[in-house]
C-alpha positions as protocol buffer text, in pm:
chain_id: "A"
residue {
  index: 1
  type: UNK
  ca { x: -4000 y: -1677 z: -3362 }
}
residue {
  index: 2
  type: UNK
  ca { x: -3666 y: -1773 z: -3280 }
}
residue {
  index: 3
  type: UNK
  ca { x: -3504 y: -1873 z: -2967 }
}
residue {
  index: 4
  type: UNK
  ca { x: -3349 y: -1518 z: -2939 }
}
residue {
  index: 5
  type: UNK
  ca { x: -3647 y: -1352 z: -2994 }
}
residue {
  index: 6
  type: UNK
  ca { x: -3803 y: -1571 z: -2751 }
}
residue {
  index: 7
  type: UNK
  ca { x: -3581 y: -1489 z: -2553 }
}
residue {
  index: 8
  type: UNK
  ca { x: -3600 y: -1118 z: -2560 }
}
residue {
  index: 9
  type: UNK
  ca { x: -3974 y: -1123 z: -2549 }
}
residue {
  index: 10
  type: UNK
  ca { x: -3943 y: -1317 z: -2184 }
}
residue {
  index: 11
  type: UNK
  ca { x: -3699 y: -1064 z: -2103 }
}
residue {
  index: 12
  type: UNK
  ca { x: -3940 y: -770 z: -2179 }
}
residue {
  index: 13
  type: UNK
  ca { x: -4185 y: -989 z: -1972 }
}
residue {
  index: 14
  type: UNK
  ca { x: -3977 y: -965 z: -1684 }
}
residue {
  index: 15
  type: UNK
  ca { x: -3885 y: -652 z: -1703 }
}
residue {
  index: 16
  type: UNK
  ca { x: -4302 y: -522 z: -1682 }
}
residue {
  index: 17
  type: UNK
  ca { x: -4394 y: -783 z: -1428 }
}
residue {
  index: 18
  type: UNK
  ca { x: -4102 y: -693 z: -1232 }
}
residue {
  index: 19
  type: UNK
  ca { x: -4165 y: -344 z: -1246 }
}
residue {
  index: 20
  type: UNK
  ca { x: -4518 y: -280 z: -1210 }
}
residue {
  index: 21
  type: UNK
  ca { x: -4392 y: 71 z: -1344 }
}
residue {
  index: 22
  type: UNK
  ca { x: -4425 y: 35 z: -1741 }
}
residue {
  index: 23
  type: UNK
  ca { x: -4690 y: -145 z: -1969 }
}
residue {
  index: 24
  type: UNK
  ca { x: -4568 y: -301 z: -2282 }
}
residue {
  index: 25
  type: UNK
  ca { x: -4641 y: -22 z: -2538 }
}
residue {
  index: 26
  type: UNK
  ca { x: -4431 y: 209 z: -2359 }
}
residue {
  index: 27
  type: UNK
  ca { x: -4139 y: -53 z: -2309 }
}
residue {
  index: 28
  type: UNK
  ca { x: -3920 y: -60 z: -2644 }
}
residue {
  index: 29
  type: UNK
  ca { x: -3550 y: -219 z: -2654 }
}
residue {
  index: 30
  type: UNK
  ca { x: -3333 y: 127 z: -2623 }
}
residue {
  index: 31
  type: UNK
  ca { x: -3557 y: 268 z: -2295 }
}
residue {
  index: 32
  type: UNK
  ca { x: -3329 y: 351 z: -2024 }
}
residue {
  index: 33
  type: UNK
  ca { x: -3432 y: 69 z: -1766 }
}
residue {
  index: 34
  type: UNK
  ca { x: -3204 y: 214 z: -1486 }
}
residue {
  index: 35
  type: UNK
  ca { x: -3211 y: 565 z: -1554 }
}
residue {
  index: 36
  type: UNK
  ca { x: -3580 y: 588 z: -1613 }
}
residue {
  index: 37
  type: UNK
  ca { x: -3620 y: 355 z: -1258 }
}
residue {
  index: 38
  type: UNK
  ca { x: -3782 y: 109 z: -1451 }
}
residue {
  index: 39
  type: UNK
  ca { x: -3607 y: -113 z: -1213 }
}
residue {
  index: 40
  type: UNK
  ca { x: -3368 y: -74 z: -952 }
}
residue {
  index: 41
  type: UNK
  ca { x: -3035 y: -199 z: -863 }
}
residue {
  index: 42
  type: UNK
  ca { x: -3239 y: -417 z: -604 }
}
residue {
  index: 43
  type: UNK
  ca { x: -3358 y: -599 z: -949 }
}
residue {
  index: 44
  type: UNK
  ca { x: -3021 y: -688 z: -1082 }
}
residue {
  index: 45
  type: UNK
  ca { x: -2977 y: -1037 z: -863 }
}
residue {
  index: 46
  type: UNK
  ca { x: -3301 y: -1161 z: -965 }
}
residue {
  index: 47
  type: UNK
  ca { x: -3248 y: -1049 z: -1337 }
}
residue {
  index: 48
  type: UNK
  ca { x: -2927 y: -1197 z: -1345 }
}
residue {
  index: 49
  type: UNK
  ca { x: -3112 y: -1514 z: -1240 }
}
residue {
  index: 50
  type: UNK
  ca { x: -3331 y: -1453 z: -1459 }
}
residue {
  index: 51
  type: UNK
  ca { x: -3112 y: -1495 z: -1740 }
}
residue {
  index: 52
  type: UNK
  ca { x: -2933 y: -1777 z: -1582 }
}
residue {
  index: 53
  type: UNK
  ca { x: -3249 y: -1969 z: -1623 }
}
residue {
  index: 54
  type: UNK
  ca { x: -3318 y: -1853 z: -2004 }
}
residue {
  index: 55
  type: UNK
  ca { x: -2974 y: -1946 z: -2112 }
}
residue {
  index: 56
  type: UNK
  ca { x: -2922 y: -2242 z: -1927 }
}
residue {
  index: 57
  type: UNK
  ca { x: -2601 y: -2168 z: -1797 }
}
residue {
  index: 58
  type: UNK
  ca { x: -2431 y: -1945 z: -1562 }
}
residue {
  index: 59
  type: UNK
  ca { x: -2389 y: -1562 z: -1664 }
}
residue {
  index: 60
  type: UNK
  ca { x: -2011 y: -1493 z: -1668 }
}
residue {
  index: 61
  type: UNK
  ca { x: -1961 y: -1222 z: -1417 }
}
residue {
  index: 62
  type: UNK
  ca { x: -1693 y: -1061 z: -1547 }
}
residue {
  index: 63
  type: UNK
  ca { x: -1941 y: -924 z: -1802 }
}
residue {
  index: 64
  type: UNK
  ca { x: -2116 y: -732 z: -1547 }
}
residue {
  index: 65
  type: UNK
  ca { x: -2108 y: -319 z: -1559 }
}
residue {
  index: 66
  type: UNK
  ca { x: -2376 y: -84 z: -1569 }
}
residue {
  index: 67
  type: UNK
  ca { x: -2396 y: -79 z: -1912 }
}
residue {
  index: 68
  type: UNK
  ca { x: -2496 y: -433 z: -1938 }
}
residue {
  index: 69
  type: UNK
  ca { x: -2829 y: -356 z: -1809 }
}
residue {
  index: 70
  type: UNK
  ca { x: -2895 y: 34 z: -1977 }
}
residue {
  index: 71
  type: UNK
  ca { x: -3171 y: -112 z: -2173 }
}
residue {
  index: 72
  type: UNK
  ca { x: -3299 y: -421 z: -2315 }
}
residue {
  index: 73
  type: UNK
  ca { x: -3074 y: -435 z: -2636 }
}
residue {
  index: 74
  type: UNK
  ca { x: -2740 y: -426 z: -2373 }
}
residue {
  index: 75
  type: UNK
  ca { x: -2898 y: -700 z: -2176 }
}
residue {
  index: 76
  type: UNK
  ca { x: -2933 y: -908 z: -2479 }
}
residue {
  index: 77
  type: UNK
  ca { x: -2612 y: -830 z: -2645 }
}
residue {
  index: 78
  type: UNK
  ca { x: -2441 y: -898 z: -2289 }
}
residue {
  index: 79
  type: UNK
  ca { x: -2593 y: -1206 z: -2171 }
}
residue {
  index: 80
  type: UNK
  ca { x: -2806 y: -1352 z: -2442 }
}
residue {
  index: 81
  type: UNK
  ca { x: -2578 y: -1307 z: -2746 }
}
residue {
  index: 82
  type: UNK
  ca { x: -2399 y: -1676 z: -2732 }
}
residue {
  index: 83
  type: UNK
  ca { x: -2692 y: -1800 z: -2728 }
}
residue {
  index: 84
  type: UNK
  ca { x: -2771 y: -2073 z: -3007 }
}
């Protein structure tokens, strides 16, 4: 597994244990997170955090929108795509 995919899989972690709401089978890369109140805007700080602390740098908040956090694909290609 890659770091990416290392990554992502940490992310999808997250993203359960946060939640409390979804188990892993039923959380794929495309499922609404916000929509589907998987989590709530309450979540974003700490996610952001989140991926502070898996890239090792500071998240550049001018790439923040809503769609940066539809699902776990826009999180990725957001936040996690510079990545090496």
């Amino acid at each position: 597994m890659n770091r990416k995919e290392a990554m992502r899989e940490e992310l999808r972690q997250w993203v359960i244990t946060t939640s409390g709401k979804i188990g892993p089978d039923a959380l794929h890369d495309d499922t609404p997170l916000i929509e589907q109140r998987i989590i709530s805007s309450l979540h974003i700080t700490d996610l952001i955090l989140f991926l502070e602390s898996l890239r090792g740098s500071p998240v550049d908040l001018g790439l923040l929108s809503g769609a940066s956090f539809r699902d776990i694909n826009a999180v990725c290609d957001t936040f996690l795509a510079d990545v090496a």
